[in-house]
C-alpha positions in Angstrom: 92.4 270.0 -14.5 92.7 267.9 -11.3 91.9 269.0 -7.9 92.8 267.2 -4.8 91.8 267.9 -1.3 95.3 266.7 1.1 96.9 267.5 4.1 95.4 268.0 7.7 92.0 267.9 5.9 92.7 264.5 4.5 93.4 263.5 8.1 90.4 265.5 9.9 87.9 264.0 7.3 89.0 260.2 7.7 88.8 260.6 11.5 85.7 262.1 11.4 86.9 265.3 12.9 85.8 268.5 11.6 87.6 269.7 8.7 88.3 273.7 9.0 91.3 273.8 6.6 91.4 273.0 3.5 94.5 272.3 1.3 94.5 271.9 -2.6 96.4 270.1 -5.1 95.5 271.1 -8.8 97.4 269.1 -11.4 96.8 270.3 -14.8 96.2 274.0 -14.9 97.3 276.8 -16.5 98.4 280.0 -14.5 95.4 281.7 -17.1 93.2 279.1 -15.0 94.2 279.9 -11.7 93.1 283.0 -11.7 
């Protein structure tokens, strides 16, 4: 299982700006391992 952080967070991070939302990516995953 992959797990990638993107979005507005992506952006906030690389501009050094505080990150308050988080948006995930998992590649790789069952719906069992979702849960």
């Amino acid at each position: 299982m992959q797990i990638y952080l993107v979005g507005g967070a992506v952006r906030d991070s690389l501009l050094n700006i505080p990150v308050v939302d988080h948006d995930w990516v998992v590649v790789g995953a069952t719906p069992a391992e979702l849960l």
